[in-house]
C-alpha positions in Angstrom: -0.9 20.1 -16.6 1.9 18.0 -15.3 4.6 17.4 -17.6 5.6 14.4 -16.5 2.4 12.3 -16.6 1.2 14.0 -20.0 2.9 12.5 -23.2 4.0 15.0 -25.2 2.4 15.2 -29.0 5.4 13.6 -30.5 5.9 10.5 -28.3 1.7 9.7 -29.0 2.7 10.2 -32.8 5.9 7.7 -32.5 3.8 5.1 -30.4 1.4 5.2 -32.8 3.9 4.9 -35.7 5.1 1.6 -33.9 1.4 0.2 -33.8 0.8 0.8 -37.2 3.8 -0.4 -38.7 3.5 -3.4 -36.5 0.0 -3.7 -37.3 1.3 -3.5 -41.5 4.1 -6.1 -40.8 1.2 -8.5 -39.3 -0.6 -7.7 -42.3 1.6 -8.7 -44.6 3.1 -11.9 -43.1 -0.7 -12.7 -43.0 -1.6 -12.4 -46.4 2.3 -14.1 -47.6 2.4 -17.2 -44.8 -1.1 -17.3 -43.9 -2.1 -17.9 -40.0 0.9 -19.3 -39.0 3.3 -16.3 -41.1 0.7 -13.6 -39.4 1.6 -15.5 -35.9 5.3 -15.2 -36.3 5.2 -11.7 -37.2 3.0 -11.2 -34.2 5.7 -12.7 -31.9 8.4 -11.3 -33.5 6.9 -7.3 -32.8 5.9 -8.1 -29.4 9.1 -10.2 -28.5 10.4 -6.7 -26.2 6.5 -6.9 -24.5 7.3 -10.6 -23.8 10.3 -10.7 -22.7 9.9 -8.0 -20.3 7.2 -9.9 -19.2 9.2 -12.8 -18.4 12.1 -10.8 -16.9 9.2 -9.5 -14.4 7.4 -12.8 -13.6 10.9 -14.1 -13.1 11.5 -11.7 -11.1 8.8 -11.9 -8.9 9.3 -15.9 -8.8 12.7 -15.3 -7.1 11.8 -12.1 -4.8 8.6 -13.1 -3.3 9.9 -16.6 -2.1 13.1 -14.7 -0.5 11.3 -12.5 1.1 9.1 -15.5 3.0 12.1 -17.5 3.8 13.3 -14.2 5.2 11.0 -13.3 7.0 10.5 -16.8 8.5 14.6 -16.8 9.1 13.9 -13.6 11.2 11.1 -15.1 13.5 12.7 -18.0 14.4 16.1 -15.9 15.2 13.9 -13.9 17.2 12.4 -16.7 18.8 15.9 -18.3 19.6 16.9 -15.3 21.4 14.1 -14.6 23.2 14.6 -18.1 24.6 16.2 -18.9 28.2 18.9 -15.6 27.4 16.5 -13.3 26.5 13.9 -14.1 29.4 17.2 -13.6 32.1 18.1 -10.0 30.3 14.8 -9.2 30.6 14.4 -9.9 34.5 17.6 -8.2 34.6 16.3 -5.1 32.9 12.8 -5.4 34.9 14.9 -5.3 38.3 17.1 -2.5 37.4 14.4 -0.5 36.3 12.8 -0.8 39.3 15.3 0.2 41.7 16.1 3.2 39.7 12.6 4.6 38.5 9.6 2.8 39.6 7.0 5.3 37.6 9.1 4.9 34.7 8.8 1.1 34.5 5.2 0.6 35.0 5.2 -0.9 31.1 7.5 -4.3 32.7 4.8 -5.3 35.2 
């Protein structure tokens, strides 16, 4: 089996060491505070899972918009240089392909 996508014995027993003991704490604060004491200790064993969780939709919140705005940013640079310069270096290329190799430059007709 592969090693690296197989837990080994001992990080199942620790995972599951960490769920019950979380499980217990929840317990507990239930049965001393009642809903609102079993709520806290709920947020307070799953505050890493949350705030991961934030980190990533963060994340995401900030990457995907670059990466639109980027992308847009790229078409219209393209589009500015494909304007009146880019059409003259392209008839320049066209006309100096054609006097060197016409077979070559069948692609620019």
């Amino acid at each position: 089996m592969n090693d690296r996508i197989r837990r080994s014995a001992a990080e199942v027993m620790a995972n599951a060491a960490r769920v019950v003991k979380a499980a217990v704490n929840i317990v507990r604060a239930a049965i001393a505070g009642g809903l609102h004491g079993a709520a806290a200790a709920a947020a307070k064993e799953l505050l890493p899972t949350i705030i991961k969780f934030a980190v990533g939709v963060l994340i995401a919140i900030i990457v995907i918009p670059m990466f639109v705005i980027s992308a847009n940013a790229a078409d219209e640079t393209a589009k500015i240089s494909a304007g009146r310069v880019g059409e003259a270096r392209l008839r320049r290329a066209v006309a100096a392909c054609r006097t060197t190799a016409k077979d070559v430059c069948l692609f620019f007709v």
